[in-house]
SEDREN-359833 format. One record per residue (C-alpha): x, y, z. Coordinates in Angstrom, 3 decimals, m for minus. Example, Ala and Ser with C-alpha at 12.3 -4.5 7.8 and 13.67 -1.06 7.14 Angstrom:
BEGIN
PT        xx        yy        zz
PT    12.300    m4.500     7.800
PT    13.670    m1.060     7.140
***
This chain:
BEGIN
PT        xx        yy        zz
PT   m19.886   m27.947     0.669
PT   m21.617   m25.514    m1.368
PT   m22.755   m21.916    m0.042
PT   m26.450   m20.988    m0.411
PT   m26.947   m17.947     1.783
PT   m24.451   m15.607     2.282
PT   m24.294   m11.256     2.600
PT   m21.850    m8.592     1.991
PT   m21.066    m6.756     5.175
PT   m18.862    m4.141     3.610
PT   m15.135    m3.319     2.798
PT   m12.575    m3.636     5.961
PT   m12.821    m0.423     6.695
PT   m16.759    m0.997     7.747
PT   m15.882    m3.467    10.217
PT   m12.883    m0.861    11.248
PT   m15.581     1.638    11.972
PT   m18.169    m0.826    14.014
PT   m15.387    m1.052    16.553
PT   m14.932     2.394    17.251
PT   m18.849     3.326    17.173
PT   m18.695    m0.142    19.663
PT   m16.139     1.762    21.906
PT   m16.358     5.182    23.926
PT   m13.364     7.529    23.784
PT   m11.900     5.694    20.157
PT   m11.992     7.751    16.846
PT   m11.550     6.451    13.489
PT    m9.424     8.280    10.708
PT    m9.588     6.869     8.048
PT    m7.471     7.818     4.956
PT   m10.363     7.170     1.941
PT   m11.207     8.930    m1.353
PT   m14.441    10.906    m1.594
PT   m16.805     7.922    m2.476
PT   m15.492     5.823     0.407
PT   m17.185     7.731     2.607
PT   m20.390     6.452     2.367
PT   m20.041     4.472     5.402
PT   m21.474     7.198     7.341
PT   m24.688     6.215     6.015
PT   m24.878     2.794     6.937
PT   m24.580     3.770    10.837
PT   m27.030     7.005    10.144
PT   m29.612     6.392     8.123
PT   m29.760     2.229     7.450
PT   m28.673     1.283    11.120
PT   m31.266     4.657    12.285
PT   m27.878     5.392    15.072
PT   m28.689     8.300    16.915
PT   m25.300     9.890    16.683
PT   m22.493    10.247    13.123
PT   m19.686     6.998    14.182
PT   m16.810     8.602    15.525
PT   m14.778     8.514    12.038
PT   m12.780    11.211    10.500
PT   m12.494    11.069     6.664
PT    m9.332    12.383     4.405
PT   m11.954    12.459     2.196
PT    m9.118    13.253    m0.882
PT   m10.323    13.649    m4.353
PT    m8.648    13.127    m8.131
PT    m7.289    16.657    m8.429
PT    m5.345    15.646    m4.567
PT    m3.428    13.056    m6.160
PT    m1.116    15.289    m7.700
PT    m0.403    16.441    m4.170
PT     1.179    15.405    m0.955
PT    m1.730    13.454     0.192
PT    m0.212    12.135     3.077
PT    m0.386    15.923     4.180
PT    m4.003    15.909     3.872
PT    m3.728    12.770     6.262
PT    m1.832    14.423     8.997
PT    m3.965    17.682     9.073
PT    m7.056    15.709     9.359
PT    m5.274    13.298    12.142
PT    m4.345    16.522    13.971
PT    m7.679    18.080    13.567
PT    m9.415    14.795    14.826
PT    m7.310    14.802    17.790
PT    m8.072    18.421    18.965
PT   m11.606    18.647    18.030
PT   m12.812    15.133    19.268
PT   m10.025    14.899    22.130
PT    m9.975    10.867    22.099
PT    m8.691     8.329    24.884
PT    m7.199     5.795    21.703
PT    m7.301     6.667    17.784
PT    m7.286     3.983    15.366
PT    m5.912     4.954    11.928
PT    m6.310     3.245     8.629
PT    m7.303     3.411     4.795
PT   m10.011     2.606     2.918
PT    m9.033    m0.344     0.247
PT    m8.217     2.501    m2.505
PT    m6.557     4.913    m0.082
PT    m4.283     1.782     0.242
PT    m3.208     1.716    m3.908
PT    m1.399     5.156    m3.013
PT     0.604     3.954     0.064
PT     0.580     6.624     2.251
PT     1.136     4.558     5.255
PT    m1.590     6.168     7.858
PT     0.480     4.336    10.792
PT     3.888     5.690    10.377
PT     2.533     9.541     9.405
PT     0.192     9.057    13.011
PT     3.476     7.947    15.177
PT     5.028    10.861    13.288
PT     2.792    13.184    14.751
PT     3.270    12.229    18.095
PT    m0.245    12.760    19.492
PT    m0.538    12.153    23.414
PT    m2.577     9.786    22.563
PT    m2.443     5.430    21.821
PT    m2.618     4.803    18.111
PT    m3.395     1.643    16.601
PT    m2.590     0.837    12.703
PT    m5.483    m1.011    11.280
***
């Protein structure tokens, strides 16, 4: 069988984000570089949503790497919680976030947010 047609929907953390723009009372953080973020676009300006998809970036550049980025992780975490006040939060990185292992899932739990967390 030989594949004639096929598209590229997007890294994982695409799909990540359709579910929680799918969902009311879910937000995304997501643990991505700077030019990960692009995503935004795709619901704003390609898809023409109304409203930004419930995501919260890390958004961590070059000069962070030299740092504790997994600090940069948990502020933004904590600052999604209190500013967007979610039912569930889904946590994850973007497929380079992942190269620098900060493990989103374990430094959520370690948080402990009143809140359901799922590790994507």
């Amino acid at each position: 069988m030989q594949l004639t047609v096929w598209t590229y929907e997007g890294p994982p953390h695409v799909g990540a984000m359709r579910i929680a723009t799918a969902m009311k009372g879910v937000h995304f953080v997501l643990h991505a570089p700077q030019g990960d973020t692009y995503a935004d676009l795709l619901f704003t300006m390609i898809e023409r949503r109304g409203a930004r998809p419930p995501v919260t970036y890390t958004t961590f550049q070059a000069r962070d790497l030299g740092t504790d980025t997994a600090e940069i992780f948990k502020t933004a975490a904590r600052d999604a919680f209190e500013r967007f006040d979610p039912d569930l939060k889904l946590v994850g990185a973007s497929c380079t976030a992942e190269l620098i292992q900060d493990d989103p899932g374990g430094l959520a739990r370690a948080l402990h947010l009143p809140v359901p967390t799922i590790t994507l």
